[in-house]
DODONU-168049 format. One record per residue (C-alpha): residue number from 0; x, y, z. Coordinates in Angstrom, 1 decimal. Layout:
BEGIN
@seq = NUM	east = X	north = Y	up = Z
...
//
This chain:
BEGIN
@seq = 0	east = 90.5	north = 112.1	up = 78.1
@seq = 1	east = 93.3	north = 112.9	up = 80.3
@seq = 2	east = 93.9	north = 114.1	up = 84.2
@seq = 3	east = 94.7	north = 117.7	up = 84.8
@seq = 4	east = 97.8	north = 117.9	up = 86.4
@seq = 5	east = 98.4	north = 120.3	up = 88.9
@seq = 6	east = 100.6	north = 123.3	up = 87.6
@seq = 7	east = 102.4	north = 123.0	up = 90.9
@seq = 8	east = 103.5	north = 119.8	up = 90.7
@seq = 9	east = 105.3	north = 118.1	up = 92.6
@seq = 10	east = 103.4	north = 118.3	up = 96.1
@seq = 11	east = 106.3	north = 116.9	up = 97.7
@seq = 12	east = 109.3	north = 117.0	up = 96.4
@seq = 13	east = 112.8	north = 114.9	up = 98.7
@seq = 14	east = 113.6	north = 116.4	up = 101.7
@seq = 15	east = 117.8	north = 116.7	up = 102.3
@seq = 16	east = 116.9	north = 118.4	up = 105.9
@seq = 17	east = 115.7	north = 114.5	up = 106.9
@seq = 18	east = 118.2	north = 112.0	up = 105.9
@seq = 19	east = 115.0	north = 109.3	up = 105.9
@seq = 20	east = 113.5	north = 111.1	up = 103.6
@seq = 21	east = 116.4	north = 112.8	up = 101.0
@seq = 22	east = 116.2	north = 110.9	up = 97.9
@seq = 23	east = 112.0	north = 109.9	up = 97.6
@seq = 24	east = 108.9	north = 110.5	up = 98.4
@seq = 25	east = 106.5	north = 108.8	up = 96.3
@seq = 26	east = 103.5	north = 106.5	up = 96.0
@seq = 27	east = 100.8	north = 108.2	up = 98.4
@seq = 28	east = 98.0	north = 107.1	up = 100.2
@seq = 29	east = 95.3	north = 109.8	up = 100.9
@seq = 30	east = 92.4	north = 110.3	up = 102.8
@seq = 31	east = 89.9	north = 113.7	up = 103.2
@seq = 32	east = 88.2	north = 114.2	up = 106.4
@seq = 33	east = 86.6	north = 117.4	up = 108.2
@seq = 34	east = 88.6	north = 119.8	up = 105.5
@seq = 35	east = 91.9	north = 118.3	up = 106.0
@seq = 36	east = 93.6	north = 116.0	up = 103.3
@seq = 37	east = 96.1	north = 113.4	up = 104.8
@seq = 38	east = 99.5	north = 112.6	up = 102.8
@seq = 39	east = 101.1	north = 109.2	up = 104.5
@seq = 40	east = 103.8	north = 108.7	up = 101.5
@seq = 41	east = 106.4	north = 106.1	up = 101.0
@seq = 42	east = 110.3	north = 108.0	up = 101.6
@seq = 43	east = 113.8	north = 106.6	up = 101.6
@seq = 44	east = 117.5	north = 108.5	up = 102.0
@seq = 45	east = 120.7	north = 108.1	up = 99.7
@seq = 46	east = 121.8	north = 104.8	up = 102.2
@seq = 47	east = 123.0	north = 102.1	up = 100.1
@seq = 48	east = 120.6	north = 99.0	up = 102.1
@seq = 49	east = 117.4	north = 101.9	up = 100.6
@seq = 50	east = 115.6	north = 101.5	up = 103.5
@seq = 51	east = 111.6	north = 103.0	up = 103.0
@seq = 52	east = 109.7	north = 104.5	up = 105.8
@seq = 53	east = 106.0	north = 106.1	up = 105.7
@seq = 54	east = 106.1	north = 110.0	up = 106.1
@seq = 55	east = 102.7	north = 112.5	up = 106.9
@seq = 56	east = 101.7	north = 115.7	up = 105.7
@seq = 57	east = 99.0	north = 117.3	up = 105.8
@seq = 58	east = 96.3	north = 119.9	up = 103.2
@seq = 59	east = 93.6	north = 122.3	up = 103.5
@seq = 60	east = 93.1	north = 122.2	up = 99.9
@seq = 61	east = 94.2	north = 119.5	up = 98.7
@seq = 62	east = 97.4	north = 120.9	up = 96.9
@seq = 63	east = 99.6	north = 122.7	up = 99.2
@seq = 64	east = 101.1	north = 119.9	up = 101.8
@seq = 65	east = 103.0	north = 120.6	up = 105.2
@seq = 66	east = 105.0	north = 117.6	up = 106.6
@seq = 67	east = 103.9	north = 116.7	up = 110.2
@seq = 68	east = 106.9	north = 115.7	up = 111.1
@seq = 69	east = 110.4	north = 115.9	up = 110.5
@seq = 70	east = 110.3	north = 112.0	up = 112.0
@seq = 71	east = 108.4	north = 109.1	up = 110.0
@seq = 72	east = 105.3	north = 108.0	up = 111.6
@seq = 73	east = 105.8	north = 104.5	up = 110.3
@seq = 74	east = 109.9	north = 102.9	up = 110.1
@seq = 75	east = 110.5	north = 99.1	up = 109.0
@seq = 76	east = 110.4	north = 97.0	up = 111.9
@seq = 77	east = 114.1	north = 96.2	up = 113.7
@seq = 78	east = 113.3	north = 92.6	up = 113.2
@seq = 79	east = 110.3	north = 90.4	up = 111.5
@seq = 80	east = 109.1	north = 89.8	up = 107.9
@seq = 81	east = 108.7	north = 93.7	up = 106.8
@seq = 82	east = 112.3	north = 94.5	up = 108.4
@seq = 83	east = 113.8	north = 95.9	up = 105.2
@seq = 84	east = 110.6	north = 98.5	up = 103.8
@seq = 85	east = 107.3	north = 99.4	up = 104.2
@seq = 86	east = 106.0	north = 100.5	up = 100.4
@seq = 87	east = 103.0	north = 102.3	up = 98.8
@seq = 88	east = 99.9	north = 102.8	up = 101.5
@seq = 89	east = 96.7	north = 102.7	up = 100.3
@seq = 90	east = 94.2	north = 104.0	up = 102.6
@seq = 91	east = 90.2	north = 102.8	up = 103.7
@seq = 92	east = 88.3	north = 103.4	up = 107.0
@seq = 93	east = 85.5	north = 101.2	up = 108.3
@seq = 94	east = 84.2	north = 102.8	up = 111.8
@seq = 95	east = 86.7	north = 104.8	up = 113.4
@seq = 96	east = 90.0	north = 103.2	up = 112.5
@seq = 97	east = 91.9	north = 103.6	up = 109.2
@seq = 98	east = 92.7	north = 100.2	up = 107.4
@seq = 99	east = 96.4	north = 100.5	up = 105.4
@seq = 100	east = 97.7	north = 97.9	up = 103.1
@seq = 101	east = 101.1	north = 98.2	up = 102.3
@seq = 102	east = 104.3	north = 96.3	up = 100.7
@seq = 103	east = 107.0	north = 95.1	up = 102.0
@seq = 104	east = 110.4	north = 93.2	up = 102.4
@seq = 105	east = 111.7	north = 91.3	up = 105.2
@seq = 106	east = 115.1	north = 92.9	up = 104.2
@seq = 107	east = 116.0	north = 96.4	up = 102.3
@seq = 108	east = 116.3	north = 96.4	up = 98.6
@seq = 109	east = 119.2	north = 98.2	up = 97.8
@seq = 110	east = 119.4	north = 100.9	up = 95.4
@seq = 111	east = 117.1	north = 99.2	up = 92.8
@seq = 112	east = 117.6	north = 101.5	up = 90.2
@seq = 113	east = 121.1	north = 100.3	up = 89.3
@seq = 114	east = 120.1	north = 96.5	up = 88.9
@seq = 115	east = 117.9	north = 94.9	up = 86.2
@seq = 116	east = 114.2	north = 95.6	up = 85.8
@seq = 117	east = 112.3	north = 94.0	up = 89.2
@seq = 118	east = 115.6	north = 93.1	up = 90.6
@seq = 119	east = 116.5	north = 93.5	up = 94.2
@seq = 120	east = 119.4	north = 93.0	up = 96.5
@seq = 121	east = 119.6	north = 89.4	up = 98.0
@seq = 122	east = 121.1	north = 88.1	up = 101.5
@seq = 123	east = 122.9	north = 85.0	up = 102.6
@seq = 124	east = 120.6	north = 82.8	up = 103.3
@seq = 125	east = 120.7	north = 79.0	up = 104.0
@seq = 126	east = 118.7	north = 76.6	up = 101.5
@seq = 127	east = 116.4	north = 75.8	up = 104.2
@seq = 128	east = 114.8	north = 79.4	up = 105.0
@seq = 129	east = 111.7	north = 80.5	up = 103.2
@seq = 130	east = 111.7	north = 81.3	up = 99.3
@seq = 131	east = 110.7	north = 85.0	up = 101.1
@seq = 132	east = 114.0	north = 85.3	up = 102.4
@seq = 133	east = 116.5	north = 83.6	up = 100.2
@seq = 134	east = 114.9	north = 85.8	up = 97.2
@seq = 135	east = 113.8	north = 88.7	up = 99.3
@seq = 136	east = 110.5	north = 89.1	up = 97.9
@seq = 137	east = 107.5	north = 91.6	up = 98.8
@seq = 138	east = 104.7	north = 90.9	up = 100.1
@seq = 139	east = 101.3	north = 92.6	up = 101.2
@seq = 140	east = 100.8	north = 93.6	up = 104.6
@seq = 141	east = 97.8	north = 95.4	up = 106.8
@seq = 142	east = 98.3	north = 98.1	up = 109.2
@seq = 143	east = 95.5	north = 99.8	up = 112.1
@seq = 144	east = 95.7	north = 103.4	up = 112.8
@seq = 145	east = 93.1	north = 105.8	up = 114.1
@seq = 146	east = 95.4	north = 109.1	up = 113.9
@seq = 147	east = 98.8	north = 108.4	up = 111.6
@seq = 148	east = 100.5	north = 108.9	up = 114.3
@seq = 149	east = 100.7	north = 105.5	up = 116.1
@seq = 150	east = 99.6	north = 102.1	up = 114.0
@seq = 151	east = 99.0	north = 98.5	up = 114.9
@seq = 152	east = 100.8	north = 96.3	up = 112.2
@seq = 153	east = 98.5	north = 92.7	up = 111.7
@seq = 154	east = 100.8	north = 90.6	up = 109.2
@seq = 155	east = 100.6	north = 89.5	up = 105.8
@seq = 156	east = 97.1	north = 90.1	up = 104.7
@seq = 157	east = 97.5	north = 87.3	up = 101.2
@seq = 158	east = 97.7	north = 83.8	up = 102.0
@seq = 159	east = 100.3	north = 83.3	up = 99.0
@seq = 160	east = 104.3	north = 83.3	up = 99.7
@seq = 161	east = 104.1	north = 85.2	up = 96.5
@seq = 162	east = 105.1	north = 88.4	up = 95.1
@seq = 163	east = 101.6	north = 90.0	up = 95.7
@seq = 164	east = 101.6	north = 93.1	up = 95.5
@seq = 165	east = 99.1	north = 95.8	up = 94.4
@seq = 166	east = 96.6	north = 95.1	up = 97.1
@seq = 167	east = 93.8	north = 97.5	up = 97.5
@seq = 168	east = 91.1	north = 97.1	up = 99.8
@seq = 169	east = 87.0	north = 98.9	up = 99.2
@seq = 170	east = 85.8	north = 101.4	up = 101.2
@seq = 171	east = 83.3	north = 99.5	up = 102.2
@seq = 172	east = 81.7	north = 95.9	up = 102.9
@seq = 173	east = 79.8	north = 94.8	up = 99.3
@seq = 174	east = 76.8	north = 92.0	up = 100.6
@seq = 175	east = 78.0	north = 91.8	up = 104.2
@seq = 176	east = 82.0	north = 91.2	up = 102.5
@seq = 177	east = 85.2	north = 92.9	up = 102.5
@seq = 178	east = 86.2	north = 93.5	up = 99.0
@seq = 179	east = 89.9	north = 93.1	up = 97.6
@seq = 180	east = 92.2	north = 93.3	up = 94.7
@seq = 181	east = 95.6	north = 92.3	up = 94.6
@seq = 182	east = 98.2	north = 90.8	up = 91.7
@seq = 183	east = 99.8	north = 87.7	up = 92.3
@seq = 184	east = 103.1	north = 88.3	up = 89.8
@seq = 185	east = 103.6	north = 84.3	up = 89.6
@seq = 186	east = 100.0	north = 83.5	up = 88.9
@seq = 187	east = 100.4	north = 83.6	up = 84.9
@seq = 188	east = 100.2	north = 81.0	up = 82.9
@seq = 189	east = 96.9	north = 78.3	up = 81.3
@seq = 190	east = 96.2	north = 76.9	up = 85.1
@seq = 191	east = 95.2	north = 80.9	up = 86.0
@seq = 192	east = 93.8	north = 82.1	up = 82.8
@seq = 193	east = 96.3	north = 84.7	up = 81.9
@seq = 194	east = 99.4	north = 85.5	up = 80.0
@seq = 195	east = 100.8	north = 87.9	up = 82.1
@seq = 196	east = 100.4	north = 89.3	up = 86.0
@seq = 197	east = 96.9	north = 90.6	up = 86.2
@seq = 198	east = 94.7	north = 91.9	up = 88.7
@seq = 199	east = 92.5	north = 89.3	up = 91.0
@seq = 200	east = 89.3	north = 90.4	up = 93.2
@seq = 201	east = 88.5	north = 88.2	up = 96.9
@seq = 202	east = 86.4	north = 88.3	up = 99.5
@seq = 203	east = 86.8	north = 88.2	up = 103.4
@seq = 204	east = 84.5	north = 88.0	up = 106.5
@seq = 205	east = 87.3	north = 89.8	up = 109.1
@seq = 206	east = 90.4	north = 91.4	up = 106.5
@seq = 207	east = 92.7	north = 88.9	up = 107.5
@seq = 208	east = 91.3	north = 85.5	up = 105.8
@seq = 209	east = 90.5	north = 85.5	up = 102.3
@seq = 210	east = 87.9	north = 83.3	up = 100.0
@seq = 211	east = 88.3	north = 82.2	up = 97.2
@seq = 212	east = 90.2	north = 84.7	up = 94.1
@seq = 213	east = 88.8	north = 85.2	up = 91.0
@seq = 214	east = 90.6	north = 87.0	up = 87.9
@seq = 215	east = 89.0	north = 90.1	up = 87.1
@seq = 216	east = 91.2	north = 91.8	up = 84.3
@seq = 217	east = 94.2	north = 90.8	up = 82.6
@seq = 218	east = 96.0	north = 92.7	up = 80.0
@seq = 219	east = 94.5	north = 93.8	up = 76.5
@seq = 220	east = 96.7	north = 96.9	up = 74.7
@seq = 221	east = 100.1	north = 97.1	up = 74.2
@seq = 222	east = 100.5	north = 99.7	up = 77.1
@seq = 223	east = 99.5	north = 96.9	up = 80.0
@seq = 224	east = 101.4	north = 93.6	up = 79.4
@seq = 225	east = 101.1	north = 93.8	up = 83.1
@seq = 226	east = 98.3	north = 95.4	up = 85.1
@seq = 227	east = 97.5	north = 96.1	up = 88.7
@seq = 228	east = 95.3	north = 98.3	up = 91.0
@seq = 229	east = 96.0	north = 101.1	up = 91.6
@seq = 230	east = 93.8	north = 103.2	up = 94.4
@seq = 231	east = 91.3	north = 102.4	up = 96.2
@seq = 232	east = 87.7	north = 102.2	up = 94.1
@seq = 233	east = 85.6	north = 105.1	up = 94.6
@seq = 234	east = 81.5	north = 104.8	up = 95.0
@seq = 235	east = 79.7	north = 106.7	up = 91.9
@seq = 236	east = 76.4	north = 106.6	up = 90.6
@seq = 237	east = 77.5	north = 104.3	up = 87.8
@seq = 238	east = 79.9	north = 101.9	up = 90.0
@seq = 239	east = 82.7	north = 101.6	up = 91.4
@seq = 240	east = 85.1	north = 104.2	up = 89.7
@seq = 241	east = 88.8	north = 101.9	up = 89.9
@seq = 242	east = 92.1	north = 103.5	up = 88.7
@seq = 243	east = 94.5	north = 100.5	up = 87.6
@seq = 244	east = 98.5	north = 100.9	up = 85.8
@seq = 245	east = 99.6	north = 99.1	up = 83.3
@seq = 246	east = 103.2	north = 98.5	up = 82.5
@seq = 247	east = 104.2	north = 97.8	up = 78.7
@seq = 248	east = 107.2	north = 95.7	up = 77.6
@seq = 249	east = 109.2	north = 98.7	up = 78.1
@seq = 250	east = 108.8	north = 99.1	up = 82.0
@seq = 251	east = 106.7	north = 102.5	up = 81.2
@seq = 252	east = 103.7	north = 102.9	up = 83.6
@seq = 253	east = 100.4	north = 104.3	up = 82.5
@seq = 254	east = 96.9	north = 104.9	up = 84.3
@seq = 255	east = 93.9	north = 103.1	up = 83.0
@seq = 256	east = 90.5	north = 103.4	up = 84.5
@seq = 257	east = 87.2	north = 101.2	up = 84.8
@seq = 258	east = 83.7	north = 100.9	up = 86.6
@seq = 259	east = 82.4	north = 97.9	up = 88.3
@seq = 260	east = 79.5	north = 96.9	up = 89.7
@seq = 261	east = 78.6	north = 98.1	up = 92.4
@seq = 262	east = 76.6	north = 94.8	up = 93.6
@seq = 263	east = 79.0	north = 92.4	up = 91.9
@seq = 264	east = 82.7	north = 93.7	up = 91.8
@seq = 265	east = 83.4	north = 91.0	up = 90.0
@seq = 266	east = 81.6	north = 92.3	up = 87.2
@seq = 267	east = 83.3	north = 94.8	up = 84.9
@seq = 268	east = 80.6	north = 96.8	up = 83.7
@seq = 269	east = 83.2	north = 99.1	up = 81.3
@seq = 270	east = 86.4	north = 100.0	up = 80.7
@seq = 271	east = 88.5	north = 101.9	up = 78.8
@seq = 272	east = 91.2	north = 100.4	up = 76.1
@seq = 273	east = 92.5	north = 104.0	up = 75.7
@seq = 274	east = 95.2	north = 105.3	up = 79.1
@seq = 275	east = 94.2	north = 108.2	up = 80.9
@seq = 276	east = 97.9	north = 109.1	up = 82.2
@seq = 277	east = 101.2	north = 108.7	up = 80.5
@seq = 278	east = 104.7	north = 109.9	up = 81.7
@seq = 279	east = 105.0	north = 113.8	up = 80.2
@seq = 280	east = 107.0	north = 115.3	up = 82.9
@seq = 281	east = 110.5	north = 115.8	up = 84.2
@seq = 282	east = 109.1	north = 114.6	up = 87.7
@seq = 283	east = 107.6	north = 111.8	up = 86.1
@seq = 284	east = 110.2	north = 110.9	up = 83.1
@seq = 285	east = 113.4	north = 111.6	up = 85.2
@seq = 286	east = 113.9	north = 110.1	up = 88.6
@seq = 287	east = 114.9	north = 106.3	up = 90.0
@seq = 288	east = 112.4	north = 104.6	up = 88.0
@seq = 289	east = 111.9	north = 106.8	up = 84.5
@seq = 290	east = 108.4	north = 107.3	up = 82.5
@seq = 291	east = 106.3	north = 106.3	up = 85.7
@seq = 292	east = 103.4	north = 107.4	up = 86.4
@seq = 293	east = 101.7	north = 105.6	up = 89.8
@seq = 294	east = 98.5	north = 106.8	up = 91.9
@seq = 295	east = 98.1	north = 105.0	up = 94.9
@seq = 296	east = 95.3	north = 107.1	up = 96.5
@seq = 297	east = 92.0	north = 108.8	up = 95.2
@seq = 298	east = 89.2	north = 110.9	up = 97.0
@seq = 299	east = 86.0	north = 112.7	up = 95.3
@seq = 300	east = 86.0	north = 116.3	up = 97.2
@seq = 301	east = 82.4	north = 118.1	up = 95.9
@seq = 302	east = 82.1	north = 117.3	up = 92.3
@seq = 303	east = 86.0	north = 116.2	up = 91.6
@seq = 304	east = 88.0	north = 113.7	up = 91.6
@seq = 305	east = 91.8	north = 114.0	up = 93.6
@seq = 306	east = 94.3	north = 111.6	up = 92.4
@seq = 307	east = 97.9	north = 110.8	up = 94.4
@seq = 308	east = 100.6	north = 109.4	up = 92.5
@seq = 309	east = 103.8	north = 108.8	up = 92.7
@seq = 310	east = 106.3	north = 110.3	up = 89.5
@seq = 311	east = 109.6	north = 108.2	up = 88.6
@seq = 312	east = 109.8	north = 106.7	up = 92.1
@seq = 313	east = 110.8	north = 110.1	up = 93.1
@seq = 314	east = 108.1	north = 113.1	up = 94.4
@seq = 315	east = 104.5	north = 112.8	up = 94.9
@seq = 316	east = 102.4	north = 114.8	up = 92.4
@seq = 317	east = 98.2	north = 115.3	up = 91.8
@seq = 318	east = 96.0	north = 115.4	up = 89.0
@seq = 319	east = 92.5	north = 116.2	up = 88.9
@seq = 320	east = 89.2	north = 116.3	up = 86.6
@seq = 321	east = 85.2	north = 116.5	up = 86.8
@seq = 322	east = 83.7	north = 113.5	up = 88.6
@seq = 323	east = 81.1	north = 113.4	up = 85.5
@seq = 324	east = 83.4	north = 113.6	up = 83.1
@seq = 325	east = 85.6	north = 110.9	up = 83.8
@seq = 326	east = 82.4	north = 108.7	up = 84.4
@seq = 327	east = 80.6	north = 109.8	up = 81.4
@seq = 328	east = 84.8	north = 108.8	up = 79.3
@seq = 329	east = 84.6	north = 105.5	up = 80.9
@seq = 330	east = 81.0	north = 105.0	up = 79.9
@seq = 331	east = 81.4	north = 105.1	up = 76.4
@seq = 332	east = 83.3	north = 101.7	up = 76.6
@seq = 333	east = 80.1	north = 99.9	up = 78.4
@seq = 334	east = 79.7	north = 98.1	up = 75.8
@seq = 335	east = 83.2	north = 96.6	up = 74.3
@seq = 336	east = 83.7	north = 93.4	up = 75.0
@seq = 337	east = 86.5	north = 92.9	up = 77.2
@seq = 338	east = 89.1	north = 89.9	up = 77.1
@seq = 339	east = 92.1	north = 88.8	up = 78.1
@seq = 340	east = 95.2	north = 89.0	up = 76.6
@seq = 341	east = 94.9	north = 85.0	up = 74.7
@seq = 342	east = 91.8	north = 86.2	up = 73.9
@seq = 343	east = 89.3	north = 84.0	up = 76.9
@seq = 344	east = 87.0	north = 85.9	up = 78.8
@seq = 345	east = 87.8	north = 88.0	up = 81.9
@seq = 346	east = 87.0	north = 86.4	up = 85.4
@seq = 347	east = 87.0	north = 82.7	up = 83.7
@seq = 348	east = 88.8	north = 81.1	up = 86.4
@seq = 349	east = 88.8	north = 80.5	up = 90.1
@seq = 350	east = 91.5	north = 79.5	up = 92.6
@seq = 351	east = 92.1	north = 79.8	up = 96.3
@seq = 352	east = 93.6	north = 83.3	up = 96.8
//
């Protein structure tokens, strides 16, 4: 099974009118409400520091996007821990306020693309600052907005001074608990259960302090050495529909899918060994990071299922497909056993998140 991508692809493409916004727009967060779609993408210019901002446009159908603005709605902050980029929204709403985690770096990255795979630019820094600063490293953040127009930033929303990244909140509490995922890049190893960065599931009474983790997948074909989530899951008859990427030895990102339970998140009640989405594209083979394929937002609209990626760090792109036909795909894996990558079951161990 595979996404339909939309002939017109890409929905957004860099805009060389807005210097902020000349050289990417990727990696967007959705959201569908009273027939309007809501774009708030991740967009940098050619400077050399590569500082990211948030951008907002705006659908009828889900396809054709307007800009809002020829400003971002959300810039780095002039001074504090996400001073250098704000990266990859992904987008839930409990009452009337919008809930946005996002990425970011207490100083700009540079122009990645030229350095080694995962590298960044570093700053002086003395020996005594945080491991944050002196290596520059990303972290996971929570924003408030009730428009995406003005936003209330709350702080790191993991307790780790890790590279955590990937975190993806549910649309909704599961027993009276906020439900998370997020991948700890450093937690690999016998003492976490894993071979390689994997994806991790918490729970929270308020969003901002976190129980206990516990590993929910880790990586089992040769196409996700490392894995993380992707959007937001989606409620569904048969669970909770969760996109996730996985990235092979190679750097290429692909798009694997599973359902969980919709009582127990913790539980994977399927999932697919085969990858739904693979770089095809000149959008998504040919940009700053080639052969990348990366949804950060979903919605179900009627009977099918909208999904927001980013291609080659560059433009913003859609696929779709039949809500029942990417459940009934998925389904047909119910009953594989899953493992990790050294072969011990999935979710074995526990650890303060």
């Amino acid at each position: 099974m595979k996404l339909e991508r939309y002939a017109g692809n890409p929905i957004l493409s860099p805009n060389g009118k807005n210097s902020w916004e000349s050289l990417v727009v990727c990696n967007p967060g959705i959201w569908y409400e009273d027939g309007t779609f809501y774009l708030l993408y991740r967009a940098a210019g050619n400077d050399p520091e590569h500082y990211i901002h948030f951008g907002l446009a705006t659908s009828k159908d889900g396809f054709n996007f307007e800009r809002a603005s020829d400003k971002p709605v959300l810039s780095p902050e002039q001074d504090g821990p996400c001073a250098g980029c704000i990266e990859d929204p992904r987008i839930v709403k409990f009452d009337d306020t919008f809930y946005i985690t996002y990425a970011y770096r207490p100083f700009p990255p540079g122009q990645y693309w030229k350095f080694g795979y995962g590298e960044v630019m570093k700053y002086d820094m003395p020996p005594s600052a945080p491991i944050c600063l002196r290596n520059n490293i990303a972290n996971s953040g929570l924003i408030m907005s009730k428009d995406f127009k003005t936003y209330k930033r709350l702080g790191r929303i993991t307790k780790t001074n890790l590279d955590d990244r990937d975190v993806i909140l549910f649309p909704e509490k599961v027993n009276g608990k906020f439900v998370m995922l997020h991948r700890p890049k450093e937690w690999v190893g016998e003492k976490y259960g894993c071979k390689y960065p994997s994806i991790w599931i918490c729970f929270s009474d308020d969003l901002m302090e976190w129980e206990d983790g516990k590993l929910l997948i880790s990586g089992t074909s040769y196409w996700e050495e490392k894995v993380g989530g992707s959007a937001p899951p989606l409620k569904t008859e048969e669970g909770w529909l969760t996109l996730y990427h996985g990235v092979d030895n190679k750097g290429v990102y692909r798009v694997g899918v599973m359902l969980l339970d919709l009582q127990d998140p913790a539980k994977v009640i399927a999932r697919a060994t085969d990858f739904i989405m693979e770089a095809e594209f000149d959008y998504e083979c040919d940009g700053l990071y080639n052969n990348c394929i990366f949804p950060t937002g979903n919605v179900i609209v009627g009977d099918t299922l909208y999904v927001y990626y980013g291609g080659a760090d560059k433009y913003c792109c859609v696929a779709t497909c039949p809500v029942k036909e990417i459940l009934a795909f998925v389904m047909t894996y119910k009953n594989i056993s899953d493992t990790v990558a050294d072969g011990s079951a999935i979710g074995a161990n526990i650890i303060s998140a």
